[in-house]
Each structure stands twice: as C-alpha cells, then as structure tokens.
LUMVO-79406 format. One record per residue: residue number from 0; residue in three letters; x, y, z of N, C-alpha, C in turn. Coordinates in nm, 3 decimals. Each point is the difference from the previous one (the first is absolute). Last residue first. Layout:
<nodes>
{NUM 'ALA' {X Y Z} {X Y Z} {X Y Z}},
...
</nodes>
This chain:
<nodes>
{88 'UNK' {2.090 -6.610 2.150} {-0.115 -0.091 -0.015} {0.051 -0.044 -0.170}},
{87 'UNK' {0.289 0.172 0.475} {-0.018 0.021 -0.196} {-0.096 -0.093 0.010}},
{86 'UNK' {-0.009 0.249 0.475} {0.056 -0.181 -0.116} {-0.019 0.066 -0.087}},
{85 'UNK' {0.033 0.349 0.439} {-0.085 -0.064 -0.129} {0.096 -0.108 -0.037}},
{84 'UNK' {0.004 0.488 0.372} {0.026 -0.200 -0.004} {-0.094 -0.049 -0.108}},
{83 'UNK' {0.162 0.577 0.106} {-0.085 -0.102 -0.034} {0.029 -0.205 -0.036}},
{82 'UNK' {0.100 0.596 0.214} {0.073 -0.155 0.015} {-0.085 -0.088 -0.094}},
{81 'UNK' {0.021 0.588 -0.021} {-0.104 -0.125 0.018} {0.144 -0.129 0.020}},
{80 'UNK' {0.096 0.446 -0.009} {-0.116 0.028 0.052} {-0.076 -0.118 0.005}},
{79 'UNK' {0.451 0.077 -0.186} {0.008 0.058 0.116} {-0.138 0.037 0.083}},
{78 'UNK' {0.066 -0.461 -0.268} {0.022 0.128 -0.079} {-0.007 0.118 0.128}},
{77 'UNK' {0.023 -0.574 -0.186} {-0.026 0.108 0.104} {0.057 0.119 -0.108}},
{76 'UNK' {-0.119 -0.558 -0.011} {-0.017 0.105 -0.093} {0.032 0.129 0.097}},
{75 'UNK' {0.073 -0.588 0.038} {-0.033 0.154 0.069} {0.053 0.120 -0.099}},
{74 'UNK' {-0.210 -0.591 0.027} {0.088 0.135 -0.080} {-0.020 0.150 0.064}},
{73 'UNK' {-0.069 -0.411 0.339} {-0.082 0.021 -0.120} {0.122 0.134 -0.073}},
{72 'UNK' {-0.029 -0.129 0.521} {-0.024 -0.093 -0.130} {-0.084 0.027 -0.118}},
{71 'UNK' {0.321 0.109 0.578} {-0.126 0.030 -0.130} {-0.020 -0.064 -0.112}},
{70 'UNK' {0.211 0.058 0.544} {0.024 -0.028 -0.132} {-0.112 0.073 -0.065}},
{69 'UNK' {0.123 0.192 0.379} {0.071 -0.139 0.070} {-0.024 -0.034 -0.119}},
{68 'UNK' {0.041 0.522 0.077} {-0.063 -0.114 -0.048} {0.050 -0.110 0.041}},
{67 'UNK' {0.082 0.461 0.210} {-0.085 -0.116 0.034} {-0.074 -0.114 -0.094}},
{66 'UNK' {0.328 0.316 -0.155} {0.033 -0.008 0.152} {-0.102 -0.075 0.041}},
{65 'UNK' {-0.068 0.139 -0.410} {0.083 -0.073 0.048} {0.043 -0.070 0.086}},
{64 'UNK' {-0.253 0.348 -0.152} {-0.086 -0.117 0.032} {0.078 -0.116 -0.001}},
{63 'UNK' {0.154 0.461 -0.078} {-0.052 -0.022 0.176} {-0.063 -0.134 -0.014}},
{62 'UNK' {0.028 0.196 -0.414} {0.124 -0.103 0.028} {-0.010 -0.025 0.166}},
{61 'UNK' {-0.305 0.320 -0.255} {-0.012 -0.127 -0.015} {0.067 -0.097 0.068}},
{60 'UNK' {-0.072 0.444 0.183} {0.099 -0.016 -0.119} {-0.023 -0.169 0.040}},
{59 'UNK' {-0.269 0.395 0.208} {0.003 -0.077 0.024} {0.098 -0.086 -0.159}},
{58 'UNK' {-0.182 0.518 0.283} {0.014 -0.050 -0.074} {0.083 -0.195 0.055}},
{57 'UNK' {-0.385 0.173 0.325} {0.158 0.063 -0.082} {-0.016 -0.070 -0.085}},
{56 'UNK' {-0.353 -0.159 0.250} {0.038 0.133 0.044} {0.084 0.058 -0.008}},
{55 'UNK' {-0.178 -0.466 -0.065} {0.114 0.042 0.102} {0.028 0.138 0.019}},
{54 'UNK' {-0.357 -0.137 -0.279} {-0.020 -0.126 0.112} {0.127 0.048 0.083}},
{53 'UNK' {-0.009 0.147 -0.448} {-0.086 0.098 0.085} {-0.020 -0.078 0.143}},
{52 'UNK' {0.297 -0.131 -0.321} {0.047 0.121 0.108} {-0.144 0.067 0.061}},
{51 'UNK' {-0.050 -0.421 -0.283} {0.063 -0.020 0.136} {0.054 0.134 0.080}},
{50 'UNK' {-0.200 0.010 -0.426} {-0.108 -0.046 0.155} {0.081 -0.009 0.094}},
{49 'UNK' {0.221 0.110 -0.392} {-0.059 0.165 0.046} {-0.109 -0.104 0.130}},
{48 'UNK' {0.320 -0.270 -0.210} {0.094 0.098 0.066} {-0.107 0.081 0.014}},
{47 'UNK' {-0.155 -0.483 -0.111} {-0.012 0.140 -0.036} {0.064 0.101 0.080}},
{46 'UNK' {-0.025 -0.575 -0.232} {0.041 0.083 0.135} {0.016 0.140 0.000}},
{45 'UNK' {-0.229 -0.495 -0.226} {0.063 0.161 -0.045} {-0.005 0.064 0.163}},
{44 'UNK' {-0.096 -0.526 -0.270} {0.010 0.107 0.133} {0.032 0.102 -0.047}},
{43 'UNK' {-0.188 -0.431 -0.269} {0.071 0.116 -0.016} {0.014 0.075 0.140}},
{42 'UNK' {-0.209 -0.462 -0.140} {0.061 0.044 -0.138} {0.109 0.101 0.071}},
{41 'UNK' {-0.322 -0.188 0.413} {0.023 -0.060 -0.171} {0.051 0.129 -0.074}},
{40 'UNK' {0.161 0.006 0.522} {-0.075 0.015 -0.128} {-0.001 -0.058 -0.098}},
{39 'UNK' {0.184 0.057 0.538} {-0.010 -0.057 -0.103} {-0.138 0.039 -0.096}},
{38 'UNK' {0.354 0.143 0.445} {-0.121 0.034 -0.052} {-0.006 -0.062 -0.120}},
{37 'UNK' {0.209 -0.061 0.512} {0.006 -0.061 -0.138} {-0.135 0.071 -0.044}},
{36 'UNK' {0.331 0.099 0.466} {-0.154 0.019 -0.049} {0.049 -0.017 -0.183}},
{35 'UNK' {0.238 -0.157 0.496} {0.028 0.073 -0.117} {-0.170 0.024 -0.095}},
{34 'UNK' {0.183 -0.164 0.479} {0.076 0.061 -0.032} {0.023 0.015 -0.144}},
{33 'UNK' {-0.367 -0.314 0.078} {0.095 0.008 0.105} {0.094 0.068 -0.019}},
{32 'UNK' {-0.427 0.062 -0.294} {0.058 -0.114 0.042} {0.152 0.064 0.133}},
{31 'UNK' {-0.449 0.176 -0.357} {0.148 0.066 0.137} {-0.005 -0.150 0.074}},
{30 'UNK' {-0.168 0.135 -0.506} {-0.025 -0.136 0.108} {0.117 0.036 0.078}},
{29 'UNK' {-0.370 0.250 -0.414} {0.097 -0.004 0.121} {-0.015 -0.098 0.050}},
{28 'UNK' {-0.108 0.102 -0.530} {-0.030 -0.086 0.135} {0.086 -0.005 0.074}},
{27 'UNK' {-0.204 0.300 -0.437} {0.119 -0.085 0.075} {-0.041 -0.060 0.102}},
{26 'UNK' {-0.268 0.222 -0.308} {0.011 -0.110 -0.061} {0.103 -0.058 0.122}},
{25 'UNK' {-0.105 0.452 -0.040} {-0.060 -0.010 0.074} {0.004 -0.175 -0.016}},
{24 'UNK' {0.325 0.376 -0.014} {-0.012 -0.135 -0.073} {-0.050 -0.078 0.063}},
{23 'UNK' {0.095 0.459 0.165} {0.025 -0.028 -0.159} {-0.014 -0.105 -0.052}},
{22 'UNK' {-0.044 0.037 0.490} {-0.099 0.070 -0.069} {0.016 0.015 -0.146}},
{21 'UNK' {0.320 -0.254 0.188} {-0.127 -0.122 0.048} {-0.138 0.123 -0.080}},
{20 'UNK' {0.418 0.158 0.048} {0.023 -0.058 -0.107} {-0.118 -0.090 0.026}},
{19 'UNK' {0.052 0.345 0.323} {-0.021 0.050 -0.126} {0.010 -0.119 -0.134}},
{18 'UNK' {0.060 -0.152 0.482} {-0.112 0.058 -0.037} {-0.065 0.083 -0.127}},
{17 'UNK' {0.449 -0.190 0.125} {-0.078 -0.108 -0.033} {-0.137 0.034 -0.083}},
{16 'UNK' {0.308 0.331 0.174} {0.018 -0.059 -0.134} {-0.068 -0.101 -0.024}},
{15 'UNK' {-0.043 0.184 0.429} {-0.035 0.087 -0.114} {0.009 -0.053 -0.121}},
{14 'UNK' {0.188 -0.260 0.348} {-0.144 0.008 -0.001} {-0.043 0.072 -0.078}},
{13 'UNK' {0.494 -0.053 0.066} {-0.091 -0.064 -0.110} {-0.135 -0.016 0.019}},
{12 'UNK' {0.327 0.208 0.297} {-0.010 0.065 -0.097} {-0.074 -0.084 -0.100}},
{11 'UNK' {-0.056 -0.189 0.444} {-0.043 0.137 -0.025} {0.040 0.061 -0.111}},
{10 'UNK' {0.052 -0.481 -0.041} {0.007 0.068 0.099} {-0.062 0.117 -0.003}},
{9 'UNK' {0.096 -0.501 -0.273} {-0.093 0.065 0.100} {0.044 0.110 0.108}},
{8 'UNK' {0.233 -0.160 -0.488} {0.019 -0.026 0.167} {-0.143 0.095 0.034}},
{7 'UNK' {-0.055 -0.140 -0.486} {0.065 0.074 0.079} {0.035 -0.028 0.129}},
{6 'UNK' {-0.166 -0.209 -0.531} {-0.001 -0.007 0.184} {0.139 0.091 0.045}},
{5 'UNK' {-0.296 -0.105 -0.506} {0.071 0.060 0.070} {-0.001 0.011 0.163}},
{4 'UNK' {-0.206 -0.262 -0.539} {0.027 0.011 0.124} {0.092 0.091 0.074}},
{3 'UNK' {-0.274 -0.232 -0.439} {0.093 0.065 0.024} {-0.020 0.011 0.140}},
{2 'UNK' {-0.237 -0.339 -0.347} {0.028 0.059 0.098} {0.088 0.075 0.039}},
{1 'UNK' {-0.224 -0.173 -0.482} {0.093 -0.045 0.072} {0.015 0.095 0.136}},
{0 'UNK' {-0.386 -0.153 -0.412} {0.077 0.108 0.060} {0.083 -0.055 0.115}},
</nodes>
C-alpha cells in the first residue's frame, strides 16, 4: 500500500479540520510541523463536509479547504460531501 497525504497552514481555521479528519481516519498520522500540519495515511484519506461542520458550527463547502492547503498526494476523488486521497492499486 502506498501513502497519501494532506498539509494545511497551521492556524485557527485549520484546527477543526485537522481534528475531524484525524477523527475519520483513525489510521492517519498528525505531524504539526512549523507553520503547517501534515496528515498522512496508508492506502486512503477521506475528508468529511458533515465532521468538519460540526467542529466549526456552520455549514462548511468542501472547497474552503483551499485556502489553506499547502499540498497533497494521491488521486483525488471528491464529491460535495466527501474529499477522498487514494493510489490505483
């Protein structure tokens, strides 16, 4: 299985999001490194529009995860409720 990955700028709007995608994928591994937080996984990440609004307390539109991404890796699958990072196996 091959590693996927997603890092955000470290700030106050990306603590929630960290936190809901670290609780959806209990397999990931946080590393808040110096102005950005890397979450890495074997095979698959998935990113959930309904955890993360509950962590910020409004609705919450996938694409906001823009604005604070710094990269990512792996095939991206999305849909107006899930992000998901995977390899063709």
């Amino acid at each position: 299985m091959s590693t996927v990955f997603i890092a955000f700028q470290s700030n106050d709007e990306t603590r929630p999001i960290v936190e809901a995608i670290a609780q959806d994928n209990p397999q990931a591994s946080v590393a808040e490194l110096p102005a950005m937080v890397r979450i890495d996984a074997e095979g698959s990440l998935t990113v959930k529009r309904a955890s993360i609004e509950e962590r910020v307390g409004r609705a919450f539109d996938l694409q906001e995860l823009h604005v604070n991404l710094v990269s990512l890796s792996g095939h991206i699958a999305e849909s107006d409720d899930e992000l998901t990072l995977s390899w063709d196996r």
